[in-house]
C-alpha positions as CSV (number, residue, x, y, z in Angstrom):
1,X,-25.6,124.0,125.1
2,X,-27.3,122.5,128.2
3,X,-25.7,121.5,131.6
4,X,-26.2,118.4,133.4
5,X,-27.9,120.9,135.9
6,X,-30.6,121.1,133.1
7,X,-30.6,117.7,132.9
8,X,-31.1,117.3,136.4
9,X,-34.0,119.5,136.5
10,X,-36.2,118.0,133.5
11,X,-35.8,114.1,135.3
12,X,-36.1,115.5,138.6
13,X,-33.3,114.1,140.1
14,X,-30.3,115.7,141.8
15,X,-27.1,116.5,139.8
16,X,-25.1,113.9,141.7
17,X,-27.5,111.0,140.9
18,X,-27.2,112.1,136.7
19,X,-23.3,111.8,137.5
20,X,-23.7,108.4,139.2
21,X,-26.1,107.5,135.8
22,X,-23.1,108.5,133.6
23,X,-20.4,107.0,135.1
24,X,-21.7,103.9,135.9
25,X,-20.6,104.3,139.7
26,X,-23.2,103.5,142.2
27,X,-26.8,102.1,143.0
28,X,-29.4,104.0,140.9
29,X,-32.9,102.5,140.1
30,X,-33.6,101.1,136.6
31,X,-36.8,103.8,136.9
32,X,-34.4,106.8,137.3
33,X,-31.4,106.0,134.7
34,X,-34.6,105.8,132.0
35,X,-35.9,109.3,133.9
36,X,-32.4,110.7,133.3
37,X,-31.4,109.3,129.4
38,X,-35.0,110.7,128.7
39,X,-33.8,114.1,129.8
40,X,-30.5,114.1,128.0
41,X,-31.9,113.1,125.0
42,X,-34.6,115.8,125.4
43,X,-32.2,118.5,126.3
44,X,-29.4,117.1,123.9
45,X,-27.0,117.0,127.0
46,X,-23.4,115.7,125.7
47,X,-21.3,115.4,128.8
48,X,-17.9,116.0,128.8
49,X,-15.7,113.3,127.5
50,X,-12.4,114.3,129.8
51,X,-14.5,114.8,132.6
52,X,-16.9,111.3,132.4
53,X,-13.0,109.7,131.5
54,X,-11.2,111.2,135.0
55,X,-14.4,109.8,136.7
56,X,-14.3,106.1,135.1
57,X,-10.5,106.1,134.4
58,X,-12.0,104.5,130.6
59,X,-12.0,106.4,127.9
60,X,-12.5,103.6,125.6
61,X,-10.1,105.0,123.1
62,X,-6.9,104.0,121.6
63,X,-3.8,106.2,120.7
64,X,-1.7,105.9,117.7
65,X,1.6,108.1,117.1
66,X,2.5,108.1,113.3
67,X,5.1,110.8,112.0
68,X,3.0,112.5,109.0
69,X,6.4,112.1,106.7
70,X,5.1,108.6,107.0
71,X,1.7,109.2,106.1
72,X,1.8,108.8,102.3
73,X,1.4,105.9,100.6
74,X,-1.0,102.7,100.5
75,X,1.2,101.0,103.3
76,X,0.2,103.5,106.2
77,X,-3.4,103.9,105.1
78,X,-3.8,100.3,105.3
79,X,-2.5,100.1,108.9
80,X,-4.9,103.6,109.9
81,X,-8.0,101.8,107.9
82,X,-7.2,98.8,109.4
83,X,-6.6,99.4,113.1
84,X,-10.1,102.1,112.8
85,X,-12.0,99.1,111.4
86,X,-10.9,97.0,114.0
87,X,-11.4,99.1,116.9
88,X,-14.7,99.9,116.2
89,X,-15.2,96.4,115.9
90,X,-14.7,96.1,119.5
91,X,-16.6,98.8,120.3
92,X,-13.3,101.5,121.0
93,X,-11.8,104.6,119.0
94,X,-9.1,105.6,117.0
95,X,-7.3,108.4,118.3
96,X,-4.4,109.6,115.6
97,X,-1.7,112.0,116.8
98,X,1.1,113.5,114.6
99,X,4.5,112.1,116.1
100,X,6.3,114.8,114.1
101,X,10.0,115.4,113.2
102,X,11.8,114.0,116.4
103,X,12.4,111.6,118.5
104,X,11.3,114.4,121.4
105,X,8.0,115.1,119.3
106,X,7.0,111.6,119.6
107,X,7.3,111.4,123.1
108,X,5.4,114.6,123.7
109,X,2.4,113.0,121.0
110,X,2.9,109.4,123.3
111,X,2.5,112.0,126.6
112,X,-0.5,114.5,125.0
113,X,-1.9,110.4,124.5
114,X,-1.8,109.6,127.9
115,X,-2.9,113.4,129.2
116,X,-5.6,112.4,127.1
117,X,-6.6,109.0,129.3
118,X,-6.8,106.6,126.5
119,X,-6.9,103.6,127.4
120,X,-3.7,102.2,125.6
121,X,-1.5,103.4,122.8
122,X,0.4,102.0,119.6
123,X,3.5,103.9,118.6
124,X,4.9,103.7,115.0
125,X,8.2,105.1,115.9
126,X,10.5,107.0,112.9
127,X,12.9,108.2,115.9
128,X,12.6,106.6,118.9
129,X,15.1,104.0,119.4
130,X,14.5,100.7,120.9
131,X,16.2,101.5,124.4
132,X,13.8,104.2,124.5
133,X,10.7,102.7,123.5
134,X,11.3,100.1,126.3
135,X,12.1,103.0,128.9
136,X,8.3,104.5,127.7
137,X,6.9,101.1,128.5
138,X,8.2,100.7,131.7
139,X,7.1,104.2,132.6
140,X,3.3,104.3,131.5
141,X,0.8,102.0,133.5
142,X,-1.5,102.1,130.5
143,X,-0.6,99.4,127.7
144,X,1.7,100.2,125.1
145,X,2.4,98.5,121.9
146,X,5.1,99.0,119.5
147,X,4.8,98.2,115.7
148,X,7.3,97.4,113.2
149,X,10.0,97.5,115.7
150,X,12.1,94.5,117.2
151,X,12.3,95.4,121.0
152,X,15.0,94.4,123.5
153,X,13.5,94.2,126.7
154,X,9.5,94.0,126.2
155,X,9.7,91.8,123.0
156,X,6.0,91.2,123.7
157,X,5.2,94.9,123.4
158,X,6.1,95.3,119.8
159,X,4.9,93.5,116.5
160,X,7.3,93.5,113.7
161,X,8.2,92.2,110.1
162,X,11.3,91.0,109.6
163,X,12.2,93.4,106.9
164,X,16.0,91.9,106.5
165,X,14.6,88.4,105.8
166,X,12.2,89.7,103.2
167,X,15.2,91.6,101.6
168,X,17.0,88.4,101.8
169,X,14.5,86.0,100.0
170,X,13.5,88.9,96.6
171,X,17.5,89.1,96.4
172,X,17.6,85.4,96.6
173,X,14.5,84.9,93.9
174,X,16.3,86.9,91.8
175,X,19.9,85.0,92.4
176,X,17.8,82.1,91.3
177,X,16.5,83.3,88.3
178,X,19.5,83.8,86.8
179,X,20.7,87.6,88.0
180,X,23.8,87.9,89.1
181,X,24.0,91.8,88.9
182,X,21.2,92.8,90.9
183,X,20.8,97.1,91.5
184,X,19.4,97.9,94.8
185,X,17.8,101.2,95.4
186,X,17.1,102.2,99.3
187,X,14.5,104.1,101.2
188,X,15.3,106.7,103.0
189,X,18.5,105.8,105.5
190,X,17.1,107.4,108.7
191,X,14.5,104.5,108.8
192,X,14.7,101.2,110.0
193,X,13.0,99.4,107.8
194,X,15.2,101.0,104.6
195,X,18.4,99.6,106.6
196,X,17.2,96.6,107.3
197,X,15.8,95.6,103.6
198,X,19.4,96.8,102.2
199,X,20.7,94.4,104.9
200,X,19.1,91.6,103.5
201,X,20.2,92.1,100.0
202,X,23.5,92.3,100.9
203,X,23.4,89.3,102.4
204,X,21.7,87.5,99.9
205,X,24.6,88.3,97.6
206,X,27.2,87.5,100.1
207,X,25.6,83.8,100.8
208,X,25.3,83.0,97.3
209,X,29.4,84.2,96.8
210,X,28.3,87.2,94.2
211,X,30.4,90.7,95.4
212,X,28.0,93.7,97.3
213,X,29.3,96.7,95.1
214,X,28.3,99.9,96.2
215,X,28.1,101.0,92.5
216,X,24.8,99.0,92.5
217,X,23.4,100.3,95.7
218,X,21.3,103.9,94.8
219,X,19.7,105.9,97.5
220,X,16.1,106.7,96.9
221,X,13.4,108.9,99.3
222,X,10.5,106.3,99.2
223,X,8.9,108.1,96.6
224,X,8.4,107.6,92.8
225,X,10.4,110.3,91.8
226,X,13.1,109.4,94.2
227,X,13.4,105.7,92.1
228,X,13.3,107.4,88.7
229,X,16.5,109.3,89.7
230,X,17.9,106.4,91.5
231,X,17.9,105.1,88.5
232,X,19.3,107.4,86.4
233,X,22.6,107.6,89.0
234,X,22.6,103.7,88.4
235,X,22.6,103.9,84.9
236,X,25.0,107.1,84.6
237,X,27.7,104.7,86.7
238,X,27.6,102.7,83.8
239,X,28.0,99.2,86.1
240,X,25.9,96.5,84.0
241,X,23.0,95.0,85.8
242,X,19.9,92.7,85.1
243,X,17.4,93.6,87.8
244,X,16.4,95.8,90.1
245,X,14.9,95.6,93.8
246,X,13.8,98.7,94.8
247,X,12.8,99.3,98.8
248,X,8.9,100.2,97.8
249,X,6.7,100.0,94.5
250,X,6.5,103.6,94.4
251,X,10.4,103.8,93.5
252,X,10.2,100.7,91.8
253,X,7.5,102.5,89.0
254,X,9.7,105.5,89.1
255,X,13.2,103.1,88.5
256,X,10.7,101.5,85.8
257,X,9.3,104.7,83.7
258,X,13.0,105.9,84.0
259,X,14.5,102.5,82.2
260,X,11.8,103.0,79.6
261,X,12.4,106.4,79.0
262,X,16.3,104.8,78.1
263,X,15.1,102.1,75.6
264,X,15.8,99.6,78.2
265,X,12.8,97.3,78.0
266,X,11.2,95.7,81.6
267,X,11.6,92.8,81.9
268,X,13.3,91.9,78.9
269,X,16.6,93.5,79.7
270,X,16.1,94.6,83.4
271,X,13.9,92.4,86.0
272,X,12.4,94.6,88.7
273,X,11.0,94.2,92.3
274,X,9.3,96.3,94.6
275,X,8.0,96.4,98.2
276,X,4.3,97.1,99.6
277,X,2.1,95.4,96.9
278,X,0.0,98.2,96.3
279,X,-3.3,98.0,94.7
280,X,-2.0,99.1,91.7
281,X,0.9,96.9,90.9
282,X,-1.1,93.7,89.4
283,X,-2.9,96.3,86.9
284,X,0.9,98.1,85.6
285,X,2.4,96.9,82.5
286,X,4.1,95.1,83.2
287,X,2.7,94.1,86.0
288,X,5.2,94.9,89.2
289,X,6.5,92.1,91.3
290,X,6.3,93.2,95.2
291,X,7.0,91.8,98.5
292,X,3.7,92.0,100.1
293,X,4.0,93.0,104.2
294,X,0.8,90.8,106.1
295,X,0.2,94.5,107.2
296,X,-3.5,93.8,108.5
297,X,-2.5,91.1,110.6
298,X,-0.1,93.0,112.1
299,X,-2.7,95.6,112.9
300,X,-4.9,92.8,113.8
301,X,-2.6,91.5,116.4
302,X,-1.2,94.5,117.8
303,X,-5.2,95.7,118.6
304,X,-5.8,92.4,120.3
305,X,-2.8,92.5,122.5
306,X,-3.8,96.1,123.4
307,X,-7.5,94.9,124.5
308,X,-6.4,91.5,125.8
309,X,-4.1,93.4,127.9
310,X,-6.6,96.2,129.2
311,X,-9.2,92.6,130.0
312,X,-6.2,91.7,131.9
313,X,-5.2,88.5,129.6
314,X,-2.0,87.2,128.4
315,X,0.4,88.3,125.7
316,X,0.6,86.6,122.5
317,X,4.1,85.0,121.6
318,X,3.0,86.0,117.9
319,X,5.0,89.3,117.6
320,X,7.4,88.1,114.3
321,X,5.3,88.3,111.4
322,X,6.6,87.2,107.6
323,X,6.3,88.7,104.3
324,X,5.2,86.7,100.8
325,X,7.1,87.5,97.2
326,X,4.7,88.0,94.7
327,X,6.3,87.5,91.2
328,X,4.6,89.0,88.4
329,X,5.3,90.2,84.6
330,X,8.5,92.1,85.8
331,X,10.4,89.5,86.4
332,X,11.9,86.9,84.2
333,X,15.0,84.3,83.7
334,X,18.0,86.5,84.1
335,X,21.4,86.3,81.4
336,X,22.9,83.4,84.1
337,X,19.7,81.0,83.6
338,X,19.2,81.4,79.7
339,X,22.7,80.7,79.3
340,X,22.9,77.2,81.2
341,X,19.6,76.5,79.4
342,X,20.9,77.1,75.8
343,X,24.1,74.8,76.7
């Protein structure tokens, strides 16, 4: 591997004026930087990237902390192609570090990120709370963005859905279409965004006067397999209901092969909804109705607040972003709406 010595030597220039070339800090001659970027690409010189990034205090890299348990799924590979794509797109890289199992392992991935010198990061928190996600802001100099989390004190650090009012409106769809007995089955209860969509539900089905029973609420683990047994504890309760909303498509096909497998026919006798809209769900049979999150918009915008604040511009007001209901094939009229229209 060759040294910026070597370097040095083939343009015939001293070691400091390669440095200057590199970092961009001081006066050298148009004649000398072509001397020296002839050498390195002779000698195949690649200078170190900590180094060259203690020298210009730019690294022109961005940081994102992801737990892997989140990692799965067509949701978070949309948000890691996305902010990729869009980075490069302004000419900056995507750095992705493993926030782990804890709300001390994402700090330490948000710190190895800033050891690092990138020049901002994004956190997608699992177990950070708000309160502390506000304390990292204030701490680090570098920008900081937060994504799919409602902040307290630097609301226009963070980006969010508003997971509750999506709950609310597929509950409410469903209230309209004639379901009075709606199952609900959760995502995992550690995460926001599971709590927030139950929320909603409940509250769908407290404005329209219909009870919240707890016999119709299932726990489910965001996966498939997770919904298919949700399913079965809903049906082994034996508490009638006519749909389902299920906290991601993934539990909603697993709620769905698991009705099937019962004789219970989708959508004739049980209406179901999922969340995420993955690629698949137009193409299932029936095809799966989702709540679709404007996820590469909210990748979009969290990437331009992070560059507009490192060109020293202003933060967008756009942090609340809303989701769309997509009804397909899995839903129809519930037993309350074919009854008033057969009177």
């Amino acid at each position: 591997m060759s040294t910026m010595q070597e370097v040095a030597t083939k343009a015939g220039v001293s070691k400091a004026t390669v440095s200057r070339v590199l970092s961009g800090k001081g006066y050298v001659s148009q004649e000398t930087k072509d001397q020296v970027f002839k050498a390195i690409e002779e000698a195949g010189y690649r200078p170190n990237l900590l180094a060259r990034n203690l020298a210009t205090s730019k690294s022109m890299c961005i940081g994102l902390v992801v737990t892997n348990t989140l990692y799965n799924g067509n949701y978070f590979s949309e948000i890691i192609s996305q902010a990729a794509k869009k980075l490069d797109a302004n000419g900056r890289q995507l750095i992705l570090v493993d926030g782990k199992h804890s709300a001390g392992e994402e700090r330490e991935a948000i710190q190895f990120l800033h050891d690092l010198r990138c020049d901002g990061i994004i956190i997608y928190p699992r177990f950070l709370s708000v309160d502390e996600m506000d304390e990292l802001i204030d701490k680090y100099k570098k920008p900081v963005m937060v994504v799919n989390r409602k902040l307290r004190k630097h609301q226009s650090h963070c980006i969010y859905c508003d997971h509750k009012g999506s709950g609310f409106n597929a509950t409410q769809a469903l209230i309209e279409r004639g379901h009075h007995h709606i199952a609900f089955i959760t995502g995992s209860l550690d995460s926001p965004t599971a709590i927030e969509r139950l929320s909603g539900y409940k509250e769908a089905l407290t404005a329209a006067g219909l009870p919240v029973k707890e016999s119709l609420i299932a726990q489910g683990k965001w996966s498939a397999a997770s919904g298919a047994a949700a399913a079965d504890t809903l049906l082994a309760r034996g508490e009638p209901f006519s749909a389902i909303l299920a906290s991601n498509d993934e539990m909603a096909i697993g709620a769905m092969k698991r009705l099937n497998d019962a004789g219970i026919a989708v959508p004739a006798q049980v209406s179901v909804i999922g969340f995420d809209n993955i690629p698949t769900a137009p193409f299932l049979i029936p095809a799966l109705s989702s709540v679709k999150d404007p996820v590469s918009d909210m990748v979009s915008e969290v990437i331009s607040q992070i560059i507009s604040m490192l060109d020293g511009g202003y933060l967008s007001e756009q942090n609340k972003f809303v989701s769309e209901l997509i009804l397909r094939d899995s839903v129809v009229d519930g037993p309350y709406l074919k009854s008033r229209e057969t009177c």
